[in-house]
N, CA, C, O and CB atoms as a CASP TS submission, in Angstrom:
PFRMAT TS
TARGET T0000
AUTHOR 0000-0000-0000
METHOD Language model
MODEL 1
PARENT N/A
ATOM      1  N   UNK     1      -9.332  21.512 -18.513  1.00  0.00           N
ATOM      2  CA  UNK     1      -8.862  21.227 -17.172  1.00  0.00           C
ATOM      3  C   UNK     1      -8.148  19.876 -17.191  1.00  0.00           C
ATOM      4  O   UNK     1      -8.592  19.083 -18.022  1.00  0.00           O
ATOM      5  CB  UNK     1     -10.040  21.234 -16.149  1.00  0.00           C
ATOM      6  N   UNK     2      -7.307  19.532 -16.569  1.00  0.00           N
ATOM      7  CA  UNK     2      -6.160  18.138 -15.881  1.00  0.00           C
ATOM      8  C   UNK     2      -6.549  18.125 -15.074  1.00  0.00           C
ATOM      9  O   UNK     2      -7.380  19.000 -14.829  1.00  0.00           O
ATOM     10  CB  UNK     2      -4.648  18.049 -15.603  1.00  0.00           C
ATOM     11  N   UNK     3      -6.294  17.322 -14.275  1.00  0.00           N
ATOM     12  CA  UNK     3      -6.546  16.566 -13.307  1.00  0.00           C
ATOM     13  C   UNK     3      -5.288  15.285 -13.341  1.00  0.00           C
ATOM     14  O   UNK     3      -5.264  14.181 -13.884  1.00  0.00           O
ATOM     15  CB  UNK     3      -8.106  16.125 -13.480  1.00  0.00           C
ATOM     16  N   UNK     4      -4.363  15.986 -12.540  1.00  0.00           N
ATOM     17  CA  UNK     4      -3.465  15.006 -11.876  1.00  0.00           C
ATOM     18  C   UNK     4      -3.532  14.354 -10.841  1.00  0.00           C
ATOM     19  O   UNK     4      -3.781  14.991  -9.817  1.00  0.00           O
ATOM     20  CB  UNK     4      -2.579  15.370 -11.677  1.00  0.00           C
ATOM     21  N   UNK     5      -3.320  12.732 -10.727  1.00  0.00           N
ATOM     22  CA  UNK     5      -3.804  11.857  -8.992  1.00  0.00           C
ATOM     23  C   UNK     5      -2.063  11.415  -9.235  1.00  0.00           C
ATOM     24  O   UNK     5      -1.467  10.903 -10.182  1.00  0.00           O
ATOM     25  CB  UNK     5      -5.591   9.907  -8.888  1.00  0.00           C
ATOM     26  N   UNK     6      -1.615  11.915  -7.824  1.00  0.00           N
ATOM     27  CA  UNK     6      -0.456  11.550  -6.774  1.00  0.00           C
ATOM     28  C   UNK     6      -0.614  10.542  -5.430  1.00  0.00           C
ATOM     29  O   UNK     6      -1.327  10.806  -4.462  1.00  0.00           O
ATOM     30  CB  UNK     6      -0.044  12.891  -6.189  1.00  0.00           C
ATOM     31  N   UNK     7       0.190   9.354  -5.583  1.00  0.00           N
ATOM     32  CA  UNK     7      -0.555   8.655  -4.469  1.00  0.00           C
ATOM     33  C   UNK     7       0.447   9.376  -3.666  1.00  0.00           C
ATOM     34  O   UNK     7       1.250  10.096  -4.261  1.00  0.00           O
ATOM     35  CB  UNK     7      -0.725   6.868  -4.365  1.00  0.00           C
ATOM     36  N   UNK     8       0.509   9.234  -1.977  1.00  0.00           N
ATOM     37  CA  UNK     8       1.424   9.777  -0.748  1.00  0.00           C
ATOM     38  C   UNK     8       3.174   8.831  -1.501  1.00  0.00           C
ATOM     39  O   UNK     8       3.395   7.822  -2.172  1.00  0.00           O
ATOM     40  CB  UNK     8       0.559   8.943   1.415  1.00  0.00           C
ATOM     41  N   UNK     9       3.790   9.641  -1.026  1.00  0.00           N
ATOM     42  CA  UNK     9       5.172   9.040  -0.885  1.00  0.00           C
ATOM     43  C   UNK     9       5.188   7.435   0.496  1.00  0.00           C
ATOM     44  O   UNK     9       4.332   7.055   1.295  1.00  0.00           O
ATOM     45  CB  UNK     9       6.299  10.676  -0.266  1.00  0.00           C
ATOM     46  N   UNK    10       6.333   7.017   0.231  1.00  0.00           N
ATOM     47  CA  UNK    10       6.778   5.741   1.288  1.00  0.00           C
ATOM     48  C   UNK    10       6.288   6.208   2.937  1.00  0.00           C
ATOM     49  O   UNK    10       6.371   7.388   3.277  1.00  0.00           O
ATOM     50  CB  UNK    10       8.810   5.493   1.241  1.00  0.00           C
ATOM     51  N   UNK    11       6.001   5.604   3.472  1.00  0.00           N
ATOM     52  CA  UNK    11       5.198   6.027   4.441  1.00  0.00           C
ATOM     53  C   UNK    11       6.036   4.725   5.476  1.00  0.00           C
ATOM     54  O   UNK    11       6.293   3.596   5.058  1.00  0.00           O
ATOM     55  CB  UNK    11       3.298   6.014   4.029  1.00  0.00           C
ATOM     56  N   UNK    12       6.374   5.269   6.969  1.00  0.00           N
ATOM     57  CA  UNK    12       6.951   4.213   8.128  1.00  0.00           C
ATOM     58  C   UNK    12       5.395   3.496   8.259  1.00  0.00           C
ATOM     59  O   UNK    12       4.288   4.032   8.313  1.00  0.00           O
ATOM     60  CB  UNK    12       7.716   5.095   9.913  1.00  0.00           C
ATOM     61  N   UNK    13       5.825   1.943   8.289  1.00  0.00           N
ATOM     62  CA  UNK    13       5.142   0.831   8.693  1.00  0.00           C
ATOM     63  C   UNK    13       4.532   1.151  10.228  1.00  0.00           C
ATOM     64  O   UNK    13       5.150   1.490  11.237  1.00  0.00           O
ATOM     65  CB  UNK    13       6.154  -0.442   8.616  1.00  0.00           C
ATOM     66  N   UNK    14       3.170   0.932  10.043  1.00  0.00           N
ATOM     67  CA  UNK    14       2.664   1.619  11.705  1.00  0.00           C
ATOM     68  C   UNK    14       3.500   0.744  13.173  1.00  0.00           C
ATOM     69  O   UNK    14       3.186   1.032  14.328  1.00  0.00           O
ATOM     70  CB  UNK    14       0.490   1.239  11.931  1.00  0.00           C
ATOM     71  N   UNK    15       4.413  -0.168  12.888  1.00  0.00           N
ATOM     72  CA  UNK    15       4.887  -0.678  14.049  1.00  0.00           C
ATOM     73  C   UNK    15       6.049  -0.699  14.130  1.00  0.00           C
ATOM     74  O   UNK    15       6.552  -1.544  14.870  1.00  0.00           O
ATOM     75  CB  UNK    15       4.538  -1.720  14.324  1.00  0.00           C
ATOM     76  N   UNK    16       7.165   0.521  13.162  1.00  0.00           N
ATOM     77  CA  UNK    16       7.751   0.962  13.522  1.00  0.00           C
ATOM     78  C   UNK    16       7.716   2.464  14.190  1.00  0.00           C
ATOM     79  O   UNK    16       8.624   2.883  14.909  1.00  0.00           O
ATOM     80  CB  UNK    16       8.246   0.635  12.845  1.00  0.00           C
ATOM     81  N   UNK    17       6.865   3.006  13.943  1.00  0.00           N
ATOM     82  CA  UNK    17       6.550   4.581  14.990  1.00  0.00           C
ATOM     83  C   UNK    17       5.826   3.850  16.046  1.00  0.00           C
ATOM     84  O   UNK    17       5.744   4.638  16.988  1.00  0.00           O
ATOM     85  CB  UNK    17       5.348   6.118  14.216  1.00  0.00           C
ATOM     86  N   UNK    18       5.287   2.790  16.342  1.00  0.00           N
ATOM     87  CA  UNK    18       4.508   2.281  17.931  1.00  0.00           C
ATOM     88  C   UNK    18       3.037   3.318  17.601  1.00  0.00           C
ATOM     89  O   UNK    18       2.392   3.859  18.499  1.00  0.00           O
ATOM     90  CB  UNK    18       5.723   2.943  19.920  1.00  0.00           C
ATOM     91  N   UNK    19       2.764   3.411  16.335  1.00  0.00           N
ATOM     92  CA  UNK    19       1.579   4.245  16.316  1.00  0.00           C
ATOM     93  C   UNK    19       0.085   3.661  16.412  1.00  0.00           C
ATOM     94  O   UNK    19       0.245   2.725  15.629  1.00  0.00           O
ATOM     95  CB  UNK    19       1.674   4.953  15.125  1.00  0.00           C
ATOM     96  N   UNK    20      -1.006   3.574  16.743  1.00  0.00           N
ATOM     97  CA  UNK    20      -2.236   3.009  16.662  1.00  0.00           C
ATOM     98  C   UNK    20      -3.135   3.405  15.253  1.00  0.00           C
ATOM     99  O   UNK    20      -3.774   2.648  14.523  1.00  0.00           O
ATOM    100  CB  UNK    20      -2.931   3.442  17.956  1.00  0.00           C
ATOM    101  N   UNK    21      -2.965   4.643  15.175  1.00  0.00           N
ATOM    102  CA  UNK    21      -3.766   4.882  13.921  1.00  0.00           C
ATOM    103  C   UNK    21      -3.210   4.846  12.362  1.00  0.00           C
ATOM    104  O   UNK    21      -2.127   5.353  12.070  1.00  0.00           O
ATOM    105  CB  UNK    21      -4.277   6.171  14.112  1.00  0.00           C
ATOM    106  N   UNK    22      -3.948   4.284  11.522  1.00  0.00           N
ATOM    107  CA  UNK    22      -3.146   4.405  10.181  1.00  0.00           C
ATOM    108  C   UNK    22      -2.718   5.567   9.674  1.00  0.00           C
ATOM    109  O   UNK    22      -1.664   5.828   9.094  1.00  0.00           O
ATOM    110  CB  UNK    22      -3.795   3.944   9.181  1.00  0.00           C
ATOM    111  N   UNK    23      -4.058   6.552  10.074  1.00  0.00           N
ATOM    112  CA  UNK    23      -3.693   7.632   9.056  1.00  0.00           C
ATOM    113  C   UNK    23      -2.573   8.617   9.806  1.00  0.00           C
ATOM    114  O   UNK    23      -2.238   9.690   9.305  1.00  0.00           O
ATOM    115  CB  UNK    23      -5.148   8.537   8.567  1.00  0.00           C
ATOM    116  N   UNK    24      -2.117   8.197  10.875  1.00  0.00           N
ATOM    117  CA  UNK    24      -0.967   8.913  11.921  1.00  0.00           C
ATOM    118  C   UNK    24       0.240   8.755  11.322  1.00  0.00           C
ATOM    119  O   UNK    24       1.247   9.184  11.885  1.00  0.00           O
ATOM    120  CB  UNK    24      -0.813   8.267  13.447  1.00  0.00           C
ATOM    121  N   UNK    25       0.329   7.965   9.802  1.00  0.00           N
ATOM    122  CA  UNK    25       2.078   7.416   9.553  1.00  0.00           C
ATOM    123  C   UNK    25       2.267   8.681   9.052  1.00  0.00           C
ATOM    124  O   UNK    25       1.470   9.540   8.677  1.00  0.00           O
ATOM    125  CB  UNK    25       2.626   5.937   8.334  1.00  0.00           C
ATOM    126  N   UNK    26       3.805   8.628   9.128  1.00  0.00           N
ATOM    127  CA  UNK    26       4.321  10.122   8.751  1.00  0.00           C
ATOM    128  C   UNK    26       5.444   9.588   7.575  1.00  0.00           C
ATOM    129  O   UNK    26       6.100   8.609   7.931  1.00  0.00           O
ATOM    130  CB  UNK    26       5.148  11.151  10.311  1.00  0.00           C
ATOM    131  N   UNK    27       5.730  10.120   6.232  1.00  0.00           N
ATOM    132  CA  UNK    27       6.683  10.235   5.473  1.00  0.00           C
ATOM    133  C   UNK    27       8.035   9.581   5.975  1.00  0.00           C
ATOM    134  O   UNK    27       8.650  10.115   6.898  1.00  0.00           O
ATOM    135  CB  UNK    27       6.747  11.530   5.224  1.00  0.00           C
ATOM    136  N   UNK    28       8.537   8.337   5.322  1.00  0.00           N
ATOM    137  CA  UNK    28       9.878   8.367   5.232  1.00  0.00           C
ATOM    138  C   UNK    28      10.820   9.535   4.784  1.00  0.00           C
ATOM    139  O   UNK    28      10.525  10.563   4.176  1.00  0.00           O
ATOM    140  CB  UNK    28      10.076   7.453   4.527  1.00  0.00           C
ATOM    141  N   UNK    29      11.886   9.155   5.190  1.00  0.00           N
ATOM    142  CA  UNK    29      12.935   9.871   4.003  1.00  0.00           C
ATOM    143  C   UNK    29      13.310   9.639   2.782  1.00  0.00           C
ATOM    144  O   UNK    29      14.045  10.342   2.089  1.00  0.00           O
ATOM    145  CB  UNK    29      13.999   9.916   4.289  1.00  0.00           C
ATOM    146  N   UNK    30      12.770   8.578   2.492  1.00  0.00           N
ATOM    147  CA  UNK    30      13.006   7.863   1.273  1.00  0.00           C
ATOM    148  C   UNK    30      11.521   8.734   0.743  1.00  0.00           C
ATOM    149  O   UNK    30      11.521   9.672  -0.055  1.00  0.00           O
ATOM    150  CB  UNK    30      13.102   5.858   1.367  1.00  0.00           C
ATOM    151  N   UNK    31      10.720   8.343   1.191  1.00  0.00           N
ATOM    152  CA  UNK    31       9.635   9.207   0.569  1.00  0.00           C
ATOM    153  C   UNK    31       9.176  10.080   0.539  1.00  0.00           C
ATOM    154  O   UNK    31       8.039  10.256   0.101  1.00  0.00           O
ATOM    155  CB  UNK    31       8.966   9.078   0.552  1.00  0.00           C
ATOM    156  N   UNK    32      10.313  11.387   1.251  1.00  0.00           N
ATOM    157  CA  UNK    32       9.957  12.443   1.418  1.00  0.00           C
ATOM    158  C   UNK    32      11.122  12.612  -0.431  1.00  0.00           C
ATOM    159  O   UNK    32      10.712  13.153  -1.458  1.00  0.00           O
ATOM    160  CB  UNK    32      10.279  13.221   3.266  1.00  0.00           C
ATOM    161  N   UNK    33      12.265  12.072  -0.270  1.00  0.00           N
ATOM    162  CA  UNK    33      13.361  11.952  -1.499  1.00  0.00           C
ATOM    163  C   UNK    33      12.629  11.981  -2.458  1.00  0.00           C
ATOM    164  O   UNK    33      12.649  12.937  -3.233  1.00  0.00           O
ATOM    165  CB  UNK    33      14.291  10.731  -1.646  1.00  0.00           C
ATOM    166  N   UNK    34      11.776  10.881  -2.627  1.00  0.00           N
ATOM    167  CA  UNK    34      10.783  10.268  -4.243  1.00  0.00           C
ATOM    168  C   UNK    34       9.946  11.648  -4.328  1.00  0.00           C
ATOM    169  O   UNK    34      10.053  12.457  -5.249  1.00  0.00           O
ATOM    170  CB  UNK    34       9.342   8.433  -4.018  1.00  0.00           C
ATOM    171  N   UNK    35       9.309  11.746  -3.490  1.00  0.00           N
ATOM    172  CA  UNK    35       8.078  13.010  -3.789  1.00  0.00           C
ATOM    173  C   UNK    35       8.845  13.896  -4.600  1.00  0.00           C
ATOM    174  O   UNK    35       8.671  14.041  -5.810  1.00  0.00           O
ATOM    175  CB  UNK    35       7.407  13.965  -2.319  1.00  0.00           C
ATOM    176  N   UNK    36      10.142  14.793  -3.549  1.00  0.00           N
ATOM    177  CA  UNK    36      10.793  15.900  -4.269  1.00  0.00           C
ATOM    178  C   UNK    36      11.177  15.617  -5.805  1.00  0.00           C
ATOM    179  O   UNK    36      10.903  16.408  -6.708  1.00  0.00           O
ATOM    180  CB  UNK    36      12.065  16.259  -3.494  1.00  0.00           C
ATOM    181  N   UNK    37      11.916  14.266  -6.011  1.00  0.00           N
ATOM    182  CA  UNK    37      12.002  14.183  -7.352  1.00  0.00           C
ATOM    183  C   UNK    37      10.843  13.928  -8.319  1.00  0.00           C
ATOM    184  O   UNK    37      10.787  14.231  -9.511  1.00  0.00           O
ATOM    185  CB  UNK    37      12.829  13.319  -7.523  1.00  0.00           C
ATOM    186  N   UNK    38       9.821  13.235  -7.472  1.00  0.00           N
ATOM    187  CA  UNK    38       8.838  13.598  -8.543  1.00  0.00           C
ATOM    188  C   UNK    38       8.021  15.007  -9.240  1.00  0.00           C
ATOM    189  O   UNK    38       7.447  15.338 -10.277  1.00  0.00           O
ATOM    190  CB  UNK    38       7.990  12.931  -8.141  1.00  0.00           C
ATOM    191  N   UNK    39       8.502  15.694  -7.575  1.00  0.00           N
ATOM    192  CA  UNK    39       7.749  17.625  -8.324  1.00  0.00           C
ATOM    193  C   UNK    39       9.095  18.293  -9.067  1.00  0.00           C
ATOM    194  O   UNK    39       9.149  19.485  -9.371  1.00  0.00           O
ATOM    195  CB  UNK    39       7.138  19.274  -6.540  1.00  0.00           C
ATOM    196  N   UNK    40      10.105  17.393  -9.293  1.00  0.00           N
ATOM    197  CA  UNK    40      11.431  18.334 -10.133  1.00  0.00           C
ATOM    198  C   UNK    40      10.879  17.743 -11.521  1.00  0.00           C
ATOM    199  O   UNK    40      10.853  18.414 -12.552  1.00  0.00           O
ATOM    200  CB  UNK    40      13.535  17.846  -9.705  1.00  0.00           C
ATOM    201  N   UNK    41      10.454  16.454 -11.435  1.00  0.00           N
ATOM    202  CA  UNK    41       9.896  15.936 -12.626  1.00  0.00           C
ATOM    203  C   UNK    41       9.021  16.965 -13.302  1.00  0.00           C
ATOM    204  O   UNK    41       9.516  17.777 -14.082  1.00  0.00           O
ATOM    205  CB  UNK    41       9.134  14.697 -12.339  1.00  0.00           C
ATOM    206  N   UNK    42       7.796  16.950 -13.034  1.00  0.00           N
ATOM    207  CA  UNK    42       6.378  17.263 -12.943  1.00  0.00           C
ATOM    208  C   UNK    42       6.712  18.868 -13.553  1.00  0.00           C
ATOM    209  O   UNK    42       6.277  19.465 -14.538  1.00  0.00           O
ATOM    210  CB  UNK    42       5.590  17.058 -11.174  1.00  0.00           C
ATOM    211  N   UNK    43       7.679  19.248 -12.492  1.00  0.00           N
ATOM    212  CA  UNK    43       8.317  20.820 -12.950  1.00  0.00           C
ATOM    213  C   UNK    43       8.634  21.092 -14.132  1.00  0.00           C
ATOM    214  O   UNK    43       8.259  22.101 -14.730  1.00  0.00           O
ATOM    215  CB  UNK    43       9.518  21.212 -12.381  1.00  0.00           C
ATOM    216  N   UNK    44       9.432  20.125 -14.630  1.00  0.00           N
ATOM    217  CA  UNK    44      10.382  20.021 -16.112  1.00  0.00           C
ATOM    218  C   UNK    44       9.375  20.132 -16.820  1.00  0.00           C
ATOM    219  O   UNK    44       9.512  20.991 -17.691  1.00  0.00           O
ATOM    220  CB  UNK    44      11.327  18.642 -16.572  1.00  0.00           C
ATOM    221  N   UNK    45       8.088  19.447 -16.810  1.00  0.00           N
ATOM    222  CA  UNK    45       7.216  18.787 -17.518  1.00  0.00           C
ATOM    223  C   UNK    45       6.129  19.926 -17.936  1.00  0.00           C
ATOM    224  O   UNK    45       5.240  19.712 -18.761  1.00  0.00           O
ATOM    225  CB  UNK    45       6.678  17.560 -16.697  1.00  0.00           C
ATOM    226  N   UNK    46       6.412  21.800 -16.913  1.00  0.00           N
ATOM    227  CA  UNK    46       5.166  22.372 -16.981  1.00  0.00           C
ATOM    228  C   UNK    46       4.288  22.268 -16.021  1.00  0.00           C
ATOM    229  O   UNK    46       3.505  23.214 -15.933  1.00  0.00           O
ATOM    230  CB  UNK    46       4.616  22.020 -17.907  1.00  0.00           C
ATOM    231  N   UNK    47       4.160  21.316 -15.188  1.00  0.00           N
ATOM    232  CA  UNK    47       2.855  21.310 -14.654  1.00  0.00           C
ATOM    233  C   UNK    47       3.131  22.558 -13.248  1.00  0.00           C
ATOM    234  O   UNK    47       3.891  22.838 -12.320  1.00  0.00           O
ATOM    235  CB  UNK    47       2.357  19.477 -14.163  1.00  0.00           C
ATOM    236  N   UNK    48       2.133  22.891 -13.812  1.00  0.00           N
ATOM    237  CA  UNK    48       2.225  24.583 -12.949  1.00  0.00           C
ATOM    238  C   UNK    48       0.671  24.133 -11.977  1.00  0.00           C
ATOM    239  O   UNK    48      -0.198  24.356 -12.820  1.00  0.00           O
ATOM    240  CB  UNK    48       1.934  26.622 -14.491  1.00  0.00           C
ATOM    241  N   UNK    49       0.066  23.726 -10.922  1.00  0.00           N
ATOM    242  CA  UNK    49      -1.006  23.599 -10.698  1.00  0.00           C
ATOM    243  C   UNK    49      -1.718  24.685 -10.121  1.00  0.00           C
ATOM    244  O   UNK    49      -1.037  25.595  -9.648  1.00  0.00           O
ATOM    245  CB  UNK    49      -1.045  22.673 -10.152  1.00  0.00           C
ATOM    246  N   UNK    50      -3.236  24.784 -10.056  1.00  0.00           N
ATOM    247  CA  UNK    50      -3.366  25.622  -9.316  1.00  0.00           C
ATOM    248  C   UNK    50      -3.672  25.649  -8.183  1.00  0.00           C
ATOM    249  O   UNK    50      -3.572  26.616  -7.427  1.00  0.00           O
ATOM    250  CB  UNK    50      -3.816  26.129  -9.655  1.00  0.00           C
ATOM    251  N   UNK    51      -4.327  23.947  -7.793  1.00  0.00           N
ATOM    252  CA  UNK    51      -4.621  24.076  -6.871  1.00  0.00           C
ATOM    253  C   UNK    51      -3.707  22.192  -6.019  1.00  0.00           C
ATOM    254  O   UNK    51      -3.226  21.395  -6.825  1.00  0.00           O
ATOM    255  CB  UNK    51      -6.358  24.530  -7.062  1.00  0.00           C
ATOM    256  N   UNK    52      -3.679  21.996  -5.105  1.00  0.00           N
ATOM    257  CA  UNK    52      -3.240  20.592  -4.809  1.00  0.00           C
ATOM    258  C   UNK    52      -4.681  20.642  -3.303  1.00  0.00           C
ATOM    259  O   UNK    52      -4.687  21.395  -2.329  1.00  0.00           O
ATOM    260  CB  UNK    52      -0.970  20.401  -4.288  1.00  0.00           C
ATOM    261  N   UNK    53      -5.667  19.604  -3.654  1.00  0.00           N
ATOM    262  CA  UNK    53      -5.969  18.896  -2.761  1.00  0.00           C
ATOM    263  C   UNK    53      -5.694  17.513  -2.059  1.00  0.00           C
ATOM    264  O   UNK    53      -5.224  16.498  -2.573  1.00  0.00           O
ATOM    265  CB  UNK    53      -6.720  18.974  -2.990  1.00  0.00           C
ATOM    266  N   UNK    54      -6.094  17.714  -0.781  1.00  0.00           N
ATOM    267  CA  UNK    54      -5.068  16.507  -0.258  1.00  0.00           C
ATOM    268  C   UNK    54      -6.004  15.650   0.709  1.00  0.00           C
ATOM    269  O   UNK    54      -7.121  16.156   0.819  1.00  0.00           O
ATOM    270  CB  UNK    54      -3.560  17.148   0.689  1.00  0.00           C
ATOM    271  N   UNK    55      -5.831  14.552   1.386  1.00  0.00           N
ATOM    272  CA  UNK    55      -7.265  13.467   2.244  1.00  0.00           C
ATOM    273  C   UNK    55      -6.505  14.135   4.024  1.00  0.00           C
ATOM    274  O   UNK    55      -5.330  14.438   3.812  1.00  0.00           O
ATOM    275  CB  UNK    55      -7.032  10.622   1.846  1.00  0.00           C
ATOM    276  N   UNK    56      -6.655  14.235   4.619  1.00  0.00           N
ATOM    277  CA  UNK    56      -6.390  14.721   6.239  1.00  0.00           C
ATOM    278  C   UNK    56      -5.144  13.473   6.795  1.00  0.00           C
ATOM    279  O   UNK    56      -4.521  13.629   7.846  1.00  0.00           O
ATOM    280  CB  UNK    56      -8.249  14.582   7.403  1.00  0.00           C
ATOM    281  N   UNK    57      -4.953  12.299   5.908  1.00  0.00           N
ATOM    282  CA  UNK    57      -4.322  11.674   6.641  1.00  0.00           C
ATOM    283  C   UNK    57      -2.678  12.249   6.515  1.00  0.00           C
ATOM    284  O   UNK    57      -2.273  12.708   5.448  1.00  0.00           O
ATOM    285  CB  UNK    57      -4.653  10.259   6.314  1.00  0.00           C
ATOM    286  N   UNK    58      -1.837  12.165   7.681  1.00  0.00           N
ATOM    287  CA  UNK    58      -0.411  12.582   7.828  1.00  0.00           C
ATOM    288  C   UNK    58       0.080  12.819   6.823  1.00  0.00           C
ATOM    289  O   UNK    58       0.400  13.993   6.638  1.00  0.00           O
ATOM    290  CB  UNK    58       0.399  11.815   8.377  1.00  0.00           C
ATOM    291  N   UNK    59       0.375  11.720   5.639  1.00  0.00           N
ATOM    292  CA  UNK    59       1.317  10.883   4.926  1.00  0.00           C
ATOM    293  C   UNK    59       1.122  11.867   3.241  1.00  0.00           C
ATOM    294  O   UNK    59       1.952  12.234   2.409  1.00  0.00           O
ATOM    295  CB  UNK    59       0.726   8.871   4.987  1.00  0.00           C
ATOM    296  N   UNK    60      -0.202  11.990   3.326  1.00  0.00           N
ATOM    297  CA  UNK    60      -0.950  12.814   2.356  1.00  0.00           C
ATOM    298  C   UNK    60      -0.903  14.321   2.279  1.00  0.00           C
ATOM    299  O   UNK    60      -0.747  14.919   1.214  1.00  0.00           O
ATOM    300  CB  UNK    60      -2.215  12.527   2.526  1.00  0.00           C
ATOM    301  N   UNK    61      -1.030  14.852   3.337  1.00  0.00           N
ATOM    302  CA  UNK    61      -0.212  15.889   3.740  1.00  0.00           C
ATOM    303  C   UNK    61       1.162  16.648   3.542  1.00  0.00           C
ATOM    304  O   UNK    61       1.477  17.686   2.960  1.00  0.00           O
ATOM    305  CB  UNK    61      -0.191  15.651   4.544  1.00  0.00           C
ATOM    306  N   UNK    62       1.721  15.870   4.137  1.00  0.00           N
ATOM    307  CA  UNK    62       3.439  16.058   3.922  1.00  0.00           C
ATOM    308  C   UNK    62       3.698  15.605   2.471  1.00  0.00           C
ATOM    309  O   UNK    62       4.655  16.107   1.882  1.00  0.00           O
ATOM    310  CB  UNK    62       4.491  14.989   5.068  1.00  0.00           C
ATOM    311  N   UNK    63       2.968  14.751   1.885  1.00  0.00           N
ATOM    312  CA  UNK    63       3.224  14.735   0.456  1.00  0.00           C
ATOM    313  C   UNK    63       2.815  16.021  -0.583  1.00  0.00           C
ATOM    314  O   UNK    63       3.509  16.537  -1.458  1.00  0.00           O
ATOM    315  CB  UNK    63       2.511  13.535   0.019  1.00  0.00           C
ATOM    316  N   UNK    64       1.812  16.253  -0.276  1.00  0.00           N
ATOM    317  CA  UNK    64       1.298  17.678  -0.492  1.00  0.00           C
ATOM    318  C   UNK    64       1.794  18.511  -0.375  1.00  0.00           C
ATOM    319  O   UNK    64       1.746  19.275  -1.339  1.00  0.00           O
ATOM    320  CB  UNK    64       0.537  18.064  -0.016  1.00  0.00           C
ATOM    321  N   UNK    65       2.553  18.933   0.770  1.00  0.00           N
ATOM    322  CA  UNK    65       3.992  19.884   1.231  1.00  0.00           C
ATOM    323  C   UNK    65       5.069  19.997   0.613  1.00  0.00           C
ATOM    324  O   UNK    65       5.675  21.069   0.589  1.00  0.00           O
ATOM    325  CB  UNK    65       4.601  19.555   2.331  1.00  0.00           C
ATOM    326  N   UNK    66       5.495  18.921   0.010  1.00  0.00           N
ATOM    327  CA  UNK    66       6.708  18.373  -0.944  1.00  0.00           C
ATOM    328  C   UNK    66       6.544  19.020  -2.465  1.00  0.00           C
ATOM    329  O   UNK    66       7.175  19.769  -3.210  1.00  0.00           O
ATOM    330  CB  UNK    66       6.640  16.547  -1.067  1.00  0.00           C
ATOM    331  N   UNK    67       5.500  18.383  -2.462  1.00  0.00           N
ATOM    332  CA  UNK    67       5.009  18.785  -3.704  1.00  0.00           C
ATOM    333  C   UNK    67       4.746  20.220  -3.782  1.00  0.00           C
ATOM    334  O   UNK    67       5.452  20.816  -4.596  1.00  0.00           O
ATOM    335  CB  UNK    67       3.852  18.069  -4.020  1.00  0.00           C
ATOM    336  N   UNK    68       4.167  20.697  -3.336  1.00  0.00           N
ATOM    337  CA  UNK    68       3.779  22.180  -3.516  1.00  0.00           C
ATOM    338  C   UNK    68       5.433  22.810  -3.244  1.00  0.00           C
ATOM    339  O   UNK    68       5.809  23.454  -4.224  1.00  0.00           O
ATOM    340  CB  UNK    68       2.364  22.794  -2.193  1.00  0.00           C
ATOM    341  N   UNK    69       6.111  22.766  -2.504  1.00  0.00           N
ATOM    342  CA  UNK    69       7.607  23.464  -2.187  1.00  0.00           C
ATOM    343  C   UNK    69       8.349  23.012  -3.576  1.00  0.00           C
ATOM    344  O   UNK    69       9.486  23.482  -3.534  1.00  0.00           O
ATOM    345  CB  UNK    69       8.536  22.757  -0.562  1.00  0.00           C
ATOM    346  N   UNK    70       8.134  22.247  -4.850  1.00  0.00           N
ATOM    347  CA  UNK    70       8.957  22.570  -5.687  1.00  0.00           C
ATOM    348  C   UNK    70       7.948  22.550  -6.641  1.00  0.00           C
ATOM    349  O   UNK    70       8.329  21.833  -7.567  1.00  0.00           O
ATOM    350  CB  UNK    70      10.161  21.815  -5.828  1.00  0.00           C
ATOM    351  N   UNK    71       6.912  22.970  -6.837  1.00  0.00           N
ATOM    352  CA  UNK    71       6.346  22.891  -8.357  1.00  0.00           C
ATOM    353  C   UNK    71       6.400  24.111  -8.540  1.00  0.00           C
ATOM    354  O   UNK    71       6.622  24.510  -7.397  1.00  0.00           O
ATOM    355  CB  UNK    71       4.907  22.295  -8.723  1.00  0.00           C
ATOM    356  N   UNK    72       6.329  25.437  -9.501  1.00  0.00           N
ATOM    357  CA  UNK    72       6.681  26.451  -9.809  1.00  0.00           C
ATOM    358  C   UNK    72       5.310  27.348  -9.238  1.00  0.00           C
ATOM    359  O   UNK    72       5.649  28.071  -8.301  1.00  0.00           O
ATOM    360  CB  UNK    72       7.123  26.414 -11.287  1.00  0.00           C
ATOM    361  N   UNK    73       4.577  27.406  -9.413  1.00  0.00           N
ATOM    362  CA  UNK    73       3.258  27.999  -9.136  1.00  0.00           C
ATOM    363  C   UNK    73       3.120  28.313  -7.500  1.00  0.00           C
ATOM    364  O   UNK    73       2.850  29.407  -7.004  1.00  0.00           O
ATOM    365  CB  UNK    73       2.069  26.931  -9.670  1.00  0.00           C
ATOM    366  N   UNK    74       3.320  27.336  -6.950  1.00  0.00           N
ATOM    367  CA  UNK    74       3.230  27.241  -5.266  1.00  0.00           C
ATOM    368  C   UNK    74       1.682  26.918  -4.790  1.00  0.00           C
ATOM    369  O   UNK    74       0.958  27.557  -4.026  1.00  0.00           O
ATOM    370  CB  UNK    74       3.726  28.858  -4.498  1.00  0.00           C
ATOM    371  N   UNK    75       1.492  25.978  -5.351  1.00  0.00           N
ATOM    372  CA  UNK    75      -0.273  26.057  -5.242  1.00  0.00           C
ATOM    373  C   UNK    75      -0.179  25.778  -3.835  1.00  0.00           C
ATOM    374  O   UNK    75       0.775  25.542  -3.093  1.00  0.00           O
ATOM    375  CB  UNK    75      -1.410  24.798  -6.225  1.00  0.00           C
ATOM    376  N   UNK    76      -1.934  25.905  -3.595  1.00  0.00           N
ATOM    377  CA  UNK    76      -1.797  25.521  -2.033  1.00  0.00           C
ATOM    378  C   UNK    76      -2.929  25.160  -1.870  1.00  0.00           C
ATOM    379  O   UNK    76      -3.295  24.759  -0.765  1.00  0.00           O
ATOM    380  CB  UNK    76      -1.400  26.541  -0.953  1.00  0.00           C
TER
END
């Protein structure tokens, strides 16, 4: 077994969304960009996963989303 750790992509600074909670930040575009190239990476590389777990916060999520929409397998 592997075991791959992905931290979240670039995430908006909580006082530019006017948000209160941390785990409410949502994905840049810049870090929605990095993620995708990192699962074209990851792709090249084989890594077929089977499974992607993820923590409930926003940022972690949508990174998770990214990731799973280009790695070959489609884990979920």
């Amino acid at each position: 077994m592997e075991l791959l750790i992905i931290r979240h992509g670039e995430a908006v600074p909580v006082d530019k969304q006017k948000i209160r909670k941390d785990a409410d930040r949502t994905l840049t575009a810049k870090g929605r960009k990095n993620t995708a190239q990192t699962a074209k990476i990851l792709n090249k590389m084989g890594c077929e996963p089977q499974l992607i777990l993820t923590s409930p916060l926003v940022r972690a999520r949508q990174t998770a989303e990214v990731l799973s929409k280009h790695l070959q397998n489609k884990a979920k």
